[in-house]
PLY file of the C-alpha trace (Angstrom):
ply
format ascii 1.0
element vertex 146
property float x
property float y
property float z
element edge 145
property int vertex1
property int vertex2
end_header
7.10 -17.68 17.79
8.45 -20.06 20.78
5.18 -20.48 22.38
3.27 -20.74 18.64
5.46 -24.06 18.26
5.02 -25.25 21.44
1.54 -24.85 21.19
1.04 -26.72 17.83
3.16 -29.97 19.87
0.82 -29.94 22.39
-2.13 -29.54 20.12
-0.65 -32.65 18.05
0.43 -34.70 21.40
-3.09 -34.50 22.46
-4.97 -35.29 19.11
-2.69 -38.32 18.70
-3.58 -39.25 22.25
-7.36 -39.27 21.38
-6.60 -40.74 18.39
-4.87 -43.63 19.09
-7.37 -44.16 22.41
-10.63 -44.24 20.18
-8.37 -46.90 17.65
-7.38 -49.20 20.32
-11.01 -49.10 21.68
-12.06 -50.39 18.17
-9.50 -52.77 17.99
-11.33 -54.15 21.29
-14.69 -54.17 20.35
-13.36 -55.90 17.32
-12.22 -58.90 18.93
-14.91 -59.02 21.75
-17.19 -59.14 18.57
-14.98 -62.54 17.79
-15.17 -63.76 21.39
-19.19 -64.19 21.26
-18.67 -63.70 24.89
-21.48 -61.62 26.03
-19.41 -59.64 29.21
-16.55 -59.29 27.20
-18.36 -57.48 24.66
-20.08 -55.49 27.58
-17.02 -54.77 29.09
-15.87 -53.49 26.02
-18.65 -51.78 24.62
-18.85 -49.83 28.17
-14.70 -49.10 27.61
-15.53 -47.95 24.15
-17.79 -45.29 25.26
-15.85 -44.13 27.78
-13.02 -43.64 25.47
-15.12 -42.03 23.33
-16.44 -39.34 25.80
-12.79 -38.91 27.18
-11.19 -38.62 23.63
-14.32 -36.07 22.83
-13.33 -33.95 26.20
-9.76 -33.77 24.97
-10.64 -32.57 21.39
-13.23 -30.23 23.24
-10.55 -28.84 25.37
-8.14 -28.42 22.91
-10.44 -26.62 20.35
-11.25 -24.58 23.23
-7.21 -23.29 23.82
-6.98 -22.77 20.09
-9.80 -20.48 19.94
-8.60 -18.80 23.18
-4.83 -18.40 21.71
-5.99 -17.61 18.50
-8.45 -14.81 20.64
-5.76 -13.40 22.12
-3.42 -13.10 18.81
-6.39 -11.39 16.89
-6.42 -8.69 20.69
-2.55 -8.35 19.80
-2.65 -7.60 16.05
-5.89 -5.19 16.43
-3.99 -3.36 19.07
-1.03 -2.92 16.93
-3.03 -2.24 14.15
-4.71 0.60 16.07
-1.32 1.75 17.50
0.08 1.80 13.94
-3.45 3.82 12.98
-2.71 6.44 15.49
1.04 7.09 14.20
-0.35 7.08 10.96
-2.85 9.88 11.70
-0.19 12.19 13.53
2.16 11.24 10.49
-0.99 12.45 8.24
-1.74 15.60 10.00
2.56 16.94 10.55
2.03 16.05 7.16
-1.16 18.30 6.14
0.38 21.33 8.47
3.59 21.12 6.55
2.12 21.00 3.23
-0.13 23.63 4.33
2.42 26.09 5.65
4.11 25.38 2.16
0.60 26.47 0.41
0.85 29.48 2.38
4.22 30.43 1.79
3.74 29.94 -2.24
0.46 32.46 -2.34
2.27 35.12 -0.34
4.81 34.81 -2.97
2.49 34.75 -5.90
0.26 37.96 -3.89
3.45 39.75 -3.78
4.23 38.64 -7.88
0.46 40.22 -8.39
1.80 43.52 -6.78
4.50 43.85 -8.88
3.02 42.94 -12.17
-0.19 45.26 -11.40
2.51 48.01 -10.38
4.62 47.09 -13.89
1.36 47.34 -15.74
-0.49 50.28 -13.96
3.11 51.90 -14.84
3.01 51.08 -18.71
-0.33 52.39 -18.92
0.85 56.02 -18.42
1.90 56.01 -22.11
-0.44 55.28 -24.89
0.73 53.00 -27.50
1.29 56.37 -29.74
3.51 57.63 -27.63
5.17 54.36 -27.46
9.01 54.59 -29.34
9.21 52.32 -32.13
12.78 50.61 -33.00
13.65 52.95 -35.67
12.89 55.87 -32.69
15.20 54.34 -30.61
18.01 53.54 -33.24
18.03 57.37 -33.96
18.40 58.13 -30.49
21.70 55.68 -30.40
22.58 57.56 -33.81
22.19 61.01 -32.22
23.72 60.02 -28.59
27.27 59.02 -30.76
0 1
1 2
2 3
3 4
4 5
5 6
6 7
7 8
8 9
9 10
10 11
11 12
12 13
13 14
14 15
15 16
16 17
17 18
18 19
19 20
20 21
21 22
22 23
23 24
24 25
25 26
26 27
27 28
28 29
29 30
30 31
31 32
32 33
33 34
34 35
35 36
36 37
37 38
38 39
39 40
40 41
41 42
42 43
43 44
44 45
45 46
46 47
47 48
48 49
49 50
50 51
51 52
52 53
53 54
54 55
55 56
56 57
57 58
58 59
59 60
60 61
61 62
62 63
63 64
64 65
65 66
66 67
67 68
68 69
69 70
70 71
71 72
72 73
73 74
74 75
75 76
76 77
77 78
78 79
79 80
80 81
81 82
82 83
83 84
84 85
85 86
86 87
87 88
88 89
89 90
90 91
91 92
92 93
93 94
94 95
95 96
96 97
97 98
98 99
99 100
100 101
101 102
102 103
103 104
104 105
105 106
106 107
107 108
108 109
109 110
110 111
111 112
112 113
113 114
114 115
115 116
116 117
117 118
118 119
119 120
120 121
121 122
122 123
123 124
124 125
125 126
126 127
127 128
128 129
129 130
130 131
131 132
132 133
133 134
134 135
135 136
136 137
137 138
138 139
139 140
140 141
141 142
142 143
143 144
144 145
């Protein structure tokens, strides 16, 4: 964050430079203009586009270090963002194993619930529903045992 705000001071230090160059360089070829003197107004038109040309370098450069800085923080957040990918995908696949290995553990347990309802069943089908003994059967049988 240090160098972020040193870097927008420099940025305005040097746009206020090529500012204020290219206004005072109008202010001069304002009053050469007045002065109907025809050097002076050479001179001046000859400073003005020099000014120009320097104040055009500086806003070159400058553009030039912002696209460079802003280069290099769009390399630092893709390389995080790819760092942060990769945890992601080992996250995702402990993740998938787990969950898996969870799957696996609830099938064995329903298999083995299959087993014993097939054995339960395969063992109620010995008897036929005739043979079956109906409540007033078995309330006999409590009447007889006592």
């Amino acid at each position: 964050m240090g160098s972020r705000g040193s870097r927008r001071r420099t940025r305005t230090t040097v746009l206020t430079v090529a500012n204020a160059s290219l206004i005072v360089v109008c202010l001069c070829v304002s009053v050469a203009l007045f002065t109907q003197n025809t050097w002076i107004l050479r001179g001046a038109a000859i400073a003005a586009v020099a000014v120009a040309v320097a104040a055009s370098m500086l806003l070159r450069h400058q553009l030039l270090v912002e696209r460079l800085a802003h280069a290099d923080e769009r390399v630092q957040v893709a390389q995080e963002y790819s760092r942060i990918t990769s945890a992601r995908v080992v996250e995702n696949a402990e993740f998938v194993d787990l969950m898996q290995r969870r799957l696996d553990k609830i099938d064995a347990r329903l298999d083995k619930i299959d087993e014993e309802v097939a054995t339960v069943v395969a063992a109620g089908d010995k008897h036929s529903q005739a043979d079956a003994p109906t409540v007033v059967d078995l309330k006999l049988r409590g009447l007889a045992a006592s």
